[in-house]
N, C-alpha and C positions, 0 to 999 in steps of 0.2 A: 557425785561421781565424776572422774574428769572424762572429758570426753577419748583419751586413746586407754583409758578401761571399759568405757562402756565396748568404744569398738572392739579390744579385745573379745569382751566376752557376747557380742552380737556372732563375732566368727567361730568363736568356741560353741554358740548354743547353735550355729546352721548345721555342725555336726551332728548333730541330735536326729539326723537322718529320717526324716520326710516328718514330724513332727506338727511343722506350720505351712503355710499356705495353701493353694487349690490340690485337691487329691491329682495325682499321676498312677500312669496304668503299675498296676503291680504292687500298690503300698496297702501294706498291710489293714487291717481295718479290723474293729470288735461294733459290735451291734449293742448297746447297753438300754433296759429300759428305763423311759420314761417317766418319772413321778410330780402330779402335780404338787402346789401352793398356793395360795394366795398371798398377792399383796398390792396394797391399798384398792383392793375389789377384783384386781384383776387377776385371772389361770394364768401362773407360771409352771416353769418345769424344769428340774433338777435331776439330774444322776446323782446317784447312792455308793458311795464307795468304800468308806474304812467310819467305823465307830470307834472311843475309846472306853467304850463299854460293851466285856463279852457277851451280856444275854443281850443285847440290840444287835451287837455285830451277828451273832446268832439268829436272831428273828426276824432279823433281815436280809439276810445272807452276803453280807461284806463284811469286812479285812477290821482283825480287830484289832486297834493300834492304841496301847495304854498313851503312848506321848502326846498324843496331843491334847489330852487334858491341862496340860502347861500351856495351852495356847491363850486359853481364858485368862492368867493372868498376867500374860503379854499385853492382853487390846490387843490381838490380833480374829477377833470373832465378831459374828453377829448376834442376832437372837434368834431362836425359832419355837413356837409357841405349838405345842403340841396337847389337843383336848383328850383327855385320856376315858371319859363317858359319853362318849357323843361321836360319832362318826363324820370325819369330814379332814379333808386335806390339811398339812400343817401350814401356820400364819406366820411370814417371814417379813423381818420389819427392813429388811434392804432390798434390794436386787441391783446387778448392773444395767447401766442407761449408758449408749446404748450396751447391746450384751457384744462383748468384743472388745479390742485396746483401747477404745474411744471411748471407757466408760469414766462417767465422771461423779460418780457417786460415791463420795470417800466412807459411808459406813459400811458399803456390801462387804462379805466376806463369803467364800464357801465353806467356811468353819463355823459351826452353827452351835451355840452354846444352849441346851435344849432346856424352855422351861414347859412345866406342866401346867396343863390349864383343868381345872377339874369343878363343872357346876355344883352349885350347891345344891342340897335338900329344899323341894319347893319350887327353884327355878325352873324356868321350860326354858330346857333345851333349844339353839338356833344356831346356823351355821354361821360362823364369826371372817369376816373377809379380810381384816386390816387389825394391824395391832390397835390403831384408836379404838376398834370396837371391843379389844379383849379389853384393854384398860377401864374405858368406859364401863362393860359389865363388871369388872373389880373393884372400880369404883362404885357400885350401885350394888354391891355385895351381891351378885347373883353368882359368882364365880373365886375362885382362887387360882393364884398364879404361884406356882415355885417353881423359884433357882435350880438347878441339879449343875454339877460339875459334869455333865456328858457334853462330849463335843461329836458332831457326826461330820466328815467331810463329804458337799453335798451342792458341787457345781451349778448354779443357774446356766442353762443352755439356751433355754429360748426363754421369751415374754411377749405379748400382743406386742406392746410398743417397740420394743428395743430388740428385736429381732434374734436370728438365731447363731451361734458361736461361730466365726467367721471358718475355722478349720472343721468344722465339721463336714462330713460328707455325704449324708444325707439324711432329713429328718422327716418321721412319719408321725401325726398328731391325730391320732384318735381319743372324744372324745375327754376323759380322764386319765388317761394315759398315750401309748405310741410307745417309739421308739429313735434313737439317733443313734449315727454309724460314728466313729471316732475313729481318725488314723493310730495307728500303733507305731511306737517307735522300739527301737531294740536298743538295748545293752549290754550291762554284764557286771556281776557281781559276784565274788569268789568263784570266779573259772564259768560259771554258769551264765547261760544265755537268759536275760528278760525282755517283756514286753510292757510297758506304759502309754497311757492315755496323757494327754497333754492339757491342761483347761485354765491355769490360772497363771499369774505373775505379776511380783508386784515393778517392776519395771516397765514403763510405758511402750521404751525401745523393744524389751524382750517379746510383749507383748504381740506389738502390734507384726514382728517377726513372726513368731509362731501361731498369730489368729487363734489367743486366747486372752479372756478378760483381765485389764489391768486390775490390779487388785490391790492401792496403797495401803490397808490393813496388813497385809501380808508380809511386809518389812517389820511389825514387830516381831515375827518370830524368827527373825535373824536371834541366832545365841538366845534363843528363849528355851532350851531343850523340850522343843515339838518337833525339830527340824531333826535331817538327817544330812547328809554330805551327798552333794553330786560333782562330777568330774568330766564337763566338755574340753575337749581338746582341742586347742590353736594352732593354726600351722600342719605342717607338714606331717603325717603318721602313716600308720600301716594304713593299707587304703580297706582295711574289712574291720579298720577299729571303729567303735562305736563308744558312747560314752556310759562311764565305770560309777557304781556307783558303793554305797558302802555297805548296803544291806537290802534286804526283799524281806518281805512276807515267807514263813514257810509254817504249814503249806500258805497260798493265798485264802483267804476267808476266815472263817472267824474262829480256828484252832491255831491261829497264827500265835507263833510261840518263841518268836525272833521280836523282841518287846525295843532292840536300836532304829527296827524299821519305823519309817513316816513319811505320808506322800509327800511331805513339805522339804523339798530340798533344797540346802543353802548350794549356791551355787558358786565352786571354786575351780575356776578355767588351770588346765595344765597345758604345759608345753613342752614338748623338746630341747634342749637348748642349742643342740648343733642340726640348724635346719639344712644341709648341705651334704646329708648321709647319703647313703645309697639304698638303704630299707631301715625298716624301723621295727622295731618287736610290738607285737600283738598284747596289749596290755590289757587282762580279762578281772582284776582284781583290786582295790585297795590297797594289801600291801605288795604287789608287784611293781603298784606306782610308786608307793615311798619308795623302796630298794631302789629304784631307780632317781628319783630324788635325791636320795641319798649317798647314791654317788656319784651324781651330777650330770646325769643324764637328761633329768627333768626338774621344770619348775615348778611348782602349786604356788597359784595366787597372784597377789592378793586377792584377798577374798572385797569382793565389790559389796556384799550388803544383799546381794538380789535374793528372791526362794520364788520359788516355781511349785507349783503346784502338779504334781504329776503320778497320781496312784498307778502302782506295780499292779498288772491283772492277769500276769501269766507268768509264771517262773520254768525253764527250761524253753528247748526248742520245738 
């Protein structure tokens, strides 16, 4: 990416209104809980937010989103190893180090391509810490491991070592669970007002901007269809515009029935082209911004490559 696109779209995502850095008085915030994991022995912890599978999205109670099942087979996922006769936290073979834009762990993903772990007849049961140790019992036949094409997207926020999501706002760690506070950002999608969480990207710059985890996995699903369309704004606009995007969840959670949604947004900066107006029209939609594209009012693009990580958690105001 040359660097006056990157700048471009560093000023197109500070639109993103209060999204990154230290909370300020009055910025919106969601409370989400806490879910542990292990990996390689050690309690992590992850937010739960869209499956692309309805009875998980359902028996979990997050956003059921069919696309990103296409993300598996971008490589743009991790593994997450889930014991289906045995009770105990699911086994993730990445995490970010640290957790934040300074992660340098090129397997992690919050895209989690879920496989089943299931003991055999005979074996005893043991709480398993590390993928070496599922493998190892697969290898020693006490267990089975299968593939499933489900993806859950499923943020690492904190870890012992690598500390907790730099824009976060505050986080409460009780035992096997707790809770973290997450700024909300607003936008707007066919006329309608939303709310998003903000947690990934695979740009280092965007990242380390909005104090969420760099996430190099996450440029495969540039044009992988998992991705959806986002639209930050450069320059000069309505001063109550916020950034547009192409689709939401409706409703949010797991009756979601709008199957173009996905938190994975490709991120394509638009602009004005005459920054020298004297106001600007309030742009709430998709195609409000082509018509206006299209008669040369505004620009889309280039598209840089970046996707962000940003699940919808509230549609309306």
């Amino acid at each position: 990416m040359t660097r006056k696109v990157l700048l471009l779209v560093l000023l197109a995502v500070a639109l993103m209104a209060g999204a990154a850095g230290p909370a300020v008085a009055g910025t919106p915030s969601i409370t989400l809980r806490l879910n542990p994991g292990f990996y390689e022995g050690q309690k992590v912890f992850y937010v739960n937010t869209e499956a692309s599978d309805p009875g998980l999205a359902a028996a979990d109670g997050t956003t059921f989103v069919p696309k990103l099942g296409n993300a598996i087979a971008a490589g743009a996922t991790a593994d997450l190893f889930h014991v289906t006769n045995f009770t105990q936290p699911n086994v993730l073979d990445a995490v970010p180090y640290p957790v934040g834009p300074a992660n340098s762990d090129p397997d992690y993903s919050p895209l989690w391509q879920i496989h089943l772990v299931t003991w055999s007849a005979g074996s005893t049961p043991r709480t398993l810490r590390s993928e070496d140790e599922v493998r190892a019992a697969e290898a020693a036949g006490e267990l089975t491991v299968e593939a499933t094409n489900i993806v859950v997207n499923c943020s690492v926020v904190h870890t012992p070592t690598g500390g907790t999501l730099p824009s976060a706002q505050g986080i409460d760690i009780q035992g096997d669970g707790g809770t973290i506070r997450l700024p909300l950002t607003k936008g707007f999608v066919n006329d309608n007002t939303i709310f998003y969480i903000n947690t990934d990207a695979s740009d280092p710059g965007v990242a380390a901007h909005d104090g969420t985890n760099f996430v190099r996995k996450l440029a495969n699903a540039h044009e992988s269809g998992a991705e959806a369309d986002l639209y930050p704004f450069a320059g000069k606009a309505n001063p109550a515009q916020r950034t547009v995007v192409d689709s939401a969840p409706s409703p949010v959670g797991p009756s979601n029935s709008d199957f173009d949604y996905s938190p994975l947004w490709d991120v394509v900066p638009v602009a004005f082209t005459d920054q020298t107006r004297s106001s600007y029209p309030l742009v709430t939609s998709e195609a409000q911004l082509y018509a206006l594209v299209a008669s040369g009012q505004m620009t889309a693009g280039p598209e840089p490559g970046i996707i962000v990580n940003c699940p919808i958690v509230r549609v309306g105001s």
